[in-house]
NUGUMI-687619 format. One record per residue (C-alpha): residue in three letters; residue number from 1; x, y, z. Coordinates in steps of 0.5 Angstrom, whole numbers, always signed. Each point is the difference from the previous one (the first is absolute). Example, Ala and Ser with C-alpha at 12.3 -4.5 7.8 and 13.67 -1.06 7.14 Angstrom:
residues 2
PT   res     n       x       y       z
PT   ALA     1     +25      -9     +16
PT   SER     2      +2      +7      -2
END
This chain:
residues 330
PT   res     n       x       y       z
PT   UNK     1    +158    +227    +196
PT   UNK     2      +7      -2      -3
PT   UNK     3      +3      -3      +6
PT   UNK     4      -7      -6      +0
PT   UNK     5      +1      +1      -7
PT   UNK     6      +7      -4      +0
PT   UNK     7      +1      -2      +8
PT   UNK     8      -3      -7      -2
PT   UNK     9      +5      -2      -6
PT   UNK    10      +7      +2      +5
PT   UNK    11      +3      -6      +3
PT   UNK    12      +5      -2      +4
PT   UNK    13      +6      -3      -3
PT   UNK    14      +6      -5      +5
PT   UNK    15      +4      -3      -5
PT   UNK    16      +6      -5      +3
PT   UNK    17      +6      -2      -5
PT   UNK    18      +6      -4      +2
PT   UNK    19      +7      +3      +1
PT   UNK    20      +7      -3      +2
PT   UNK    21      +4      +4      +5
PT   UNK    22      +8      -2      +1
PT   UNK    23      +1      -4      +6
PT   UNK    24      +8      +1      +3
PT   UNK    25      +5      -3      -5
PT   UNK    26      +3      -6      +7
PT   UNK    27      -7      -3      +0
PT   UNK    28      +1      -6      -4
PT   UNK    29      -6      -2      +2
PT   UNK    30      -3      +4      -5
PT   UNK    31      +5      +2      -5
PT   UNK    32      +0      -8      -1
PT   UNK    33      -8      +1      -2
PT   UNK    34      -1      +7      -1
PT   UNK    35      +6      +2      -3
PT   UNK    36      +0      +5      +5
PT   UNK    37      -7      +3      +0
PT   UNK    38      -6      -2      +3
PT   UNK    39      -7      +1      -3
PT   UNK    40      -5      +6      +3
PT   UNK    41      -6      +2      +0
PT   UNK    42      -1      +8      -1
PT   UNK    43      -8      +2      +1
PT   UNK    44      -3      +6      -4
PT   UNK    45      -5      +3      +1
PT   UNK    46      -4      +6      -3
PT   UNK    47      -7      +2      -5
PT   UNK    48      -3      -1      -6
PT   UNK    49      -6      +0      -4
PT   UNK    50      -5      -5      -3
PT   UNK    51      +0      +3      -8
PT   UNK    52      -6      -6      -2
PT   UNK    53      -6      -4      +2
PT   UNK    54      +5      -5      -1
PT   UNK    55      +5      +2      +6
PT   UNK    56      +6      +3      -4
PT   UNK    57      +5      +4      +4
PT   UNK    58      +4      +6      -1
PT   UNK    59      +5      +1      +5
PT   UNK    60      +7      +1      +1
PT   UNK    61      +6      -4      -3
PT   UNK    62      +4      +2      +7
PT   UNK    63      -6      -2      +3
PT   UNK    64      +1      -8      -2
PT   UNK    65      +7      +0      -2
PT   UNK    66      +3      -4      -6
PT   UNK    67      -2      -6      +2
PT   UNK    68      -5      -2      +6
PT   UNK    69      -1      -7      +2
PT   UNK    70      -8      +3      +2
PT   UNK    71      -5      +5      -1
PT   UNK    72      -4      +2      +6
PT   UNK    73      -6      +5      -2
PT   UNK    74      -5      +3      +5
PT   UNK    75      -7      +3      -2
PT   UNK    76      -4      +5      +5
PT   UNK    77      -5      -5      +1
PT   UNK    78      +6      -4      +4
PT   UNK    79      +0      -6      -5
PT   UNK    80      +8      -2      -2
PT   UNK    81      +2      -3      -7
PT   UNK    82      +6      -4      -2
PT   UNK    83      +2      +5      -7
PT   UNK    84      +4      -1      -6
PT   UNK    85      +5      +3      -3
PT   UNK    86      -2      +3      -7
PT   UNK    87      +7      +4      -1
PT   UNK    88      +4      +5      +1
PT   UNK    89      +4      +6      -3
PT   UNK    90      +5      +2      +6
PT   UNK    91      +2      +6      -5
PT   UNK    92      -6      +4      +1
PT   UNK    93      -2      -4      +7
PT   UNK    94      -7      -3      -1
PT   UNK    95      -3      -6      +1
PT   UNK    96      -5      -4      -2
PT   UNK    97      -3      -6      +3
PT   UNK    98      -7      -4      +0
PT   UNK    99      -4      -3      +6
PT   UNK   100      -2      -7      +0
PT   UNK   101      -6      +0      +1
PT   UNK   102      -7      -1      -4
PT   UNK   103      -2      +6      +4
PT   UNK   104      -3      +7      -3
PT   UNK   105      +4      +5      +3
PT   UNK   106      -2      +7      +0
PT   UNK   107      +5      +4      -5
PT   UNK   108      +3      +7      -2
PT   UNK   109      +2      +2      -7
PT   UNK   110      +5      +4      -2
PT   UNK   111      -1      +7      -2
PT   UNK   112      +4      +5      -5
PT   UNK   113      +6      +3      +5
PT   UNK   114      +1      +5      -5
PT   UNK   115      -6      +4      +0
PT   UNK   116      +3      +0      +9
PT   UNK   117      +0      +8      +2
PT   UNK   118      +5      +3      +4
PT   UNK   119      -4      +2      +6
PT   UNK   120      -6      -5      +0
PT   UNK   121      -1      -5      +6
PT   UNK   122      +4      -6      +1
PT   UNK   123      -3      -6      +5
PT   UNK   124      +5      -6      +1
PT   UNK   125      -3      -6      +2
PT   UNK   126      +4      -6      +3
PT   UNK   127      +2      -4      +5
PT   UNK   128      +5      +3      +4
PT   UNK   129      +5      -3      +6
PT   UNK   130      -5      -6      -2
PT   UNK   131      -7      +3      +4
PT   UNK   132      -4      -3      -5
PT   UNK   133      -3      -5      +6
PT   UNK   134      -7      +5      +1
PT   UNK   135      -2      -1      -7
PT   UNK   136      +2      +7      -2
PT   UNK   137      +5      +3      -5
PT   UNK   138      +4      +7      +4
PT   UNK   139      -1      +5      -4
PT   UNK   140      +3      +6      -1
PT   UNK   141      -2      +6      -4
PT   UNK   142      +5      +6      -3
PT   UNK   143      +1      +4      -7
PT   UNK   144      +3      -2      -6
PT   UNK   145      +7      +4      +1
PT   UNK   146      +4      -1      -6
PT   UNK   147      -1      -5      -6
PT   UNK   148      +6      -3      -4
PT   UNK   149      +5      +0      +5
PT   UNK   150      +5      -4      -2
PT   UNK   151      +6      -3      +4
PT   UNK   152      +9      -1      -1
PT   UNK   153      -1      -8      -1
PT   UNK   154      +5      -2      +6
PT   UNK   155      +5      -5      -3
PT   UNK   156      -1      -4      +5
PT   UNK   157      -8      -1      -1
PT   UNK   158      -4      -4      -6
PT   UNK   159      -6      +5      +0
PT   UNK   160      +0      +6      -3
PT   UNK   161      -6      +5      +2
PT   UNK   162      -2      +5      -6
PT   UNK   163      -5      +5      +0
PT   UNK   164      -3      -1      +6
PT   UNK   165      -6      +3      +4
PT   UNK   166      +2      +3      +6
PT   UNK   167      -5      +1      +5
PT   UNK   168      +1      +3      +7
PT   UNK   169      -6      -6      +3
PT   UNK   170      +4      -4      +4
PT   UNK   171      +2      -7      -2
PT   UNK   172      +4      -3      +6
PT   UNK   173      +3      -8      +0
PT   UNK   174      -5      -4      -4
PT   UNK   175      -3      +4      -3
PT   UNK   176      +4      -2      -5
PT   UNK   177      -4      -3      -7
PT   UNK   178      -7      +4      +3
PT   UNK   179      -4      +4      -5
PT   UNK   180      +1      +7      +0
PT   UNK   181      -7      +4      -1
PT   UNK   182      -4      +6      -3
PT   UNK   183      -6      +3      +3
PT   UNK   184      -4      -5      -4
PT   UNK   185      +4      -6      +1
PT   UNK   186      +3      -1      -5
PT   UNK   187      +7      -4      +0
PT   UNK   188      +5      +6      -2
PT   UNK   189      +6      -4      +2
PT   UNK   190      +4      -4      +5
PT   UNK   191      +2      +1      +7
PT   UNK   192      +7      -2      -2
PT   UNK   193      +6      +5      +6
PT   UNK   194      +1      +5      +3
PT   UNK   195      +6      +6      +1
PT   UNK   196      +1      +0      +8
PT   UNK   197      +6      +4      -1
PT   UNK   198      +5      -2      +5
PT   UNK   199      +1      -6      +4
PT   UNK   200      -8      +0      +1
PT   UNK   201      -4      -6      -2
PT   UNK   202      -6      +3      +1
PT   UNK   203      -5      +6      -4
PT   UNK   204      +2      +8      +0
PT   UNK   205      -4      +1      -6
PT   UNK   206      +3      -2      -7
PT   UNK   207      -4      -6      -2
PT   UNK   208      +0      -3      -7
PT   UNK   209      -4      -5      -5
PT   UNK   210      +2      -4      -6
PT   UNK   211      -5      +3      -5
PT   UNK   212      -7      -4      -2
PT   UNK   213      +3      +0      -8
PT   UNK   214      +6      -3      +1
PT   UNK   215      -4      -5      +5
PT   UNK   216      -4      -2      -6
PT   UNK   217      +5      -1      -5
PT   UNK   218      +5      -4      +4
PT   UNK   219      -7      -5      +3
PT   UNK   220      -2      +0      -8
PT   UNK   221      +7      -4      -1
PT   UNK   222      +1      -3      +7
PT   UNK   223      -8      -3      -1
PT   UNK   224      +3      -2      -8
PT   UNK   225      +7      -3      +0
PT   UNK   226      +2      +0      +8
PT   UNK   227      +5      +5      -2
PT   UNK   228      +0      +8      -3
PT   UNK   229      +4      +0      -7
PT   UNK   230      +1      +6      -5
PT   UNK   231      -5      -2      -5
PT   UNK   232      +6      +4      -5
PT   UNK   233      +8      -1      -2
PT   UNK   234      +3      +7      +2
PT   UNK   235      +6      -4      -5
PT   UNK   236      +6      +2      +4
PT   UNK   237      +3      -3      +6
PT   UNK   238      +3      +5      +6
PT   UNK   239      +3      +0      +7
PT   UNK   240      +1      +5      +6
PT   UNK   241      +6      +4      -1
PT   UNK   242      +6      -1      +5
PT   UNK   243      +6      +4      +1
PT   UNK   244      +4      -7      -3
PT   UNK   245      -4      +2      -7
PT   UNK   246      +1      +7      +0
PT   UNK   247      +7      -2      +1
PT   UNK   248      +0      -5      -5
PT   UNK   249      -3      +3      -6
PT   UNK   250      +2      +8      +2
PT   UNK   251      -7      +2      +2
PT   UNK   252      -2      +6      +4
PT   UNK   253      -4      -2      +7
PT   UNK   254      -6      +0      +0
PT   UNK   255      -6      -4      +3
PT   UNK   256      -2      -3      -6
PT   UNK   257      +0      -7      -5
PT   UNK   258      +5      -2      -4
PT   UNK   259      -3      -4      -7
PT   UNK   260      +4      -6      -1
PT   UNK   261      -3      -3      -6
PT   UNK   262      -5      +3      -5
PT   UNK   263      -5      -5      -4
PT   UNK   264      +0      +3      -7
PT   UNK   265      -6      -2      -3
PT   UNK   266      -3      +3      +7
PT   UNK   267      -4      +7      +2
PT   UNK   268      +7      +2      +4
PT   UNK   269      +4      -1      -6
PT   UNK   270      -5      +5      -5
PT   UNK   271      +0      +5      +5
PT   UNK   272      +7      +1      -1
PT   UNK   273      +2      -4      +7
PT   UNK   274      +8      -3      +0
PT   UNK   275      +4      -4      +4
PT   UNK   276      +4      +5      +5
PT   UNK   277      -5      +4      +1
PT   UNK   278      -2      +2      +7
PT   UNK   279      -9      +1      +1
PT   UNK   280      -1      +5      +6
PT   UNK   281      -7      +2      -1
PT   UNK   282      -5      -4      -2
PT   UNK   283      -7      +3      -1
PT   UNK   284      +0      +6      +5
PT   UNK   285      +4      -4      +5
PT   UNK   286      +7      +0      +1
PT   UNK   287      +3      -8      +1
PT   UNK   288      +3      +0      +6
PT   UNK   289      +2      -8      -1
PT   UNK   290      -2      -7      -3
PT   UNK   291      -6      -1      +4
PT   UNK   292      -3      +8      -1
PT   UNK   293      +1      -2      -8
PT   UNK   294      -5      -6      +0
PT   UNK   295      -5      +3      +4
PT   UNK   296      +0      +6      -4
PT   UNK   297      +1      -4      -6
PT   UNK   298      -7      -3      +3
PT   UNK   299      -3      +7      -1
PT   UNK   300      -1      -2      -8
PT   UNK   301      -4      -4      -4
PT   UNK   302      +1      -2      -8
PT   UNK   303      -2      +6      -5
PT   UNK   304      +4      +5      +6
PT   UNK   305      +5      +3      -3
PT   UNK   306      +5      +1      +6
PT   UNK   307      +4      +5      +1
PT   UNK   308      +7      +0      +2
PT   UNK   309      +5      +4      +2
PT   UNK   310      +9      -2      -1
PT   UNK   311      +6      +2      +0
PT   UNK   312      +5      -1      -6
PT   UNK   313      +7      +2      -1
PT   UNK   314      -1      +4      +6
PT   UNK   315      -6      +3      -3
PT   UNK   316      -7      +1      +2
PT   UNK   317      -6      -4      -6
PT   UNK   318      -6      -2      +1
PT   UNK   319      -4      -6      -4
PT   UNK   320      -7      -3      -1
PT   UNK   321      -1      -7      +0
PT   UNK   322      -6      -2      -3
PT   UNK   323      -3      -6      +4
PT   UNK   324      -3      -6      -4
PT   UNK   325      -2      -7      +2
PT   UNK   326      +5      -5      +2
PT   UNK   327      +1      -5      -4
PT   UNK   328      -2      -6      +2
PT   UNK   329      +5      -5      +4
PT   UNK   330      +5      +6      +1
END
């Protein structure tokens, strides 16, 4: 069965980071030590899941924030590991950690997300509002709804979610970072948010998942370095556009990137790309803003010719880009 396939490798994950909130300004108490601010701690908690023998971890970065003081993990036989952290990419939301511990631990692996079906089972497993304490995962059982969902970044977040699995299994708080299922129990995604539509914090049907290969890219390069890095130079530099720069260099507004220096013995130069022009589609996304673009641009890899879409002179072009490896110390 697909849920005593997996349930033993969900874990539970309590992650504590140390925060500073302002105290009142006429306190010379603690503007004389704290500079008006009092460090805090802020407690996490979620899911996740065990990838190795080893006791590696995938969850989510919003799970255990930038910089955690301590890494709890909970396993369902009721054991608890301190765990450290591997890396993690906030772009795309994922983190991976590493139990420390020389136990074996029962593990999943990660299957295709692309061959995922529209209309096959999903089962979410997790640790939701932290009833991890019977031994047992929740699990909650639904459809694939919809594949490649992807969201307006909000300029105020980090993370950028693209092709999405949505589900209609419901995922509440702490479901966060739990394995998403097919009906043979193989990890098709991430259990990530879900749409309340409204003033809700609860489920009404709209459920979504950071996909599996995205997951496996990401944890390759975490697993590596501790960091996520294009492994090519696109040869140009951008920037959001703002009305300040549409004003500035005459432009029409648009939602798009404006390129502010092109390297000339670089790819974007040789796919025609000059300083001034303004990108709005990359691939078959247009840019919303900065952040969209590196998460798009994460989408290709060397030998990838990367299409993209501009405006000159108030004109409509488009261009190629022919992805090659980056040159080492660049």
């Amino acid at each position: 069965m697909a849920v005593e396939k997996a349930s033993s490798a969900v874990v539970s994950v309590m992650a504590t980071e140390t925060v500073r909130r302002f105290e009142s300004p006429h306190d010379e108490f603690f503007r004389y030590f704290f500079g008006g601010q009092l460090p805090r701690e802020n407690t996490n908690m979620g899911s996740g899941f065990i990838i190795s023998e080893d006791g590696l971890v995938v969850t989510n970065q919003h799970v255990v924030g930038k910089n955690p003081s301590e890494i709890m993990v909970s396993t369902t036989d009721g054991a608890s590991f301190k765990a450290k952290l591997i890396g993690v990419d906030e772009l795309t939301d994922i983190a991976l950690l590493r139990v420390e511990s020389e136990a074996t631990f029962p593990y999943v692996e990660l299957s295709d997300s692309d061959d995922v079906i529209v209309g096959e089972w999903a089962i979410a497993l997790g640790n939701p509002f932290g009833l991890f304490d019977d031994g047992n995962p929740t699990v909650t059982v639904g459809v694939v709804s919809a594949k490649n969902r992807d969201f307006n970044p909000d300029p105020n977040n980090p993370r950028v979610y693209i092709d999405m699995i949505q589900t209609d299994a419901a995922i509440n708080r702490g479901n966060s970072g739990g394995p998403l299922l097919n009906s043979a129990g193989n990890v098709i995604g991430m259990n990530t948010f879900i749409y309340t539509g409204g003033t809700s914090a609860g489920f009404v049907g709209l459920s979504f998942a950071i996909p599996s290969n995205r997951i496996e890219r990401v944890i390759s390069q975490l697993l590596t370095s501790g960091v996520v890095m294009l492994d090519y130079d696109p040869g140009l530099e951008f920037t959001s556009m703002t009305e300040q720069l549409v004003y500035r260099y005459r432009l029409p507004y648009v939602q798009g990137l404006l390129v502010t220096s092109v390297n000339k013995n670089g790819p974007a130069f040789e796919g025609g790309i000059m300083p001034g022009d303004v990108i709005v589609r990359i691939g078959d996304e247009r840019v919303v803003s900065e952040m969209h673009a590196w998460a798009l641009l994460r989408e290709f890899e060397v030998g990838d010719t990367m299409k993209v879409e501009l405006i000159r002179d108030n004109s409509l072009y488009e261009a190629g880009i022919q992805l090659r490896q980056k040159v080492s110390g660049r």
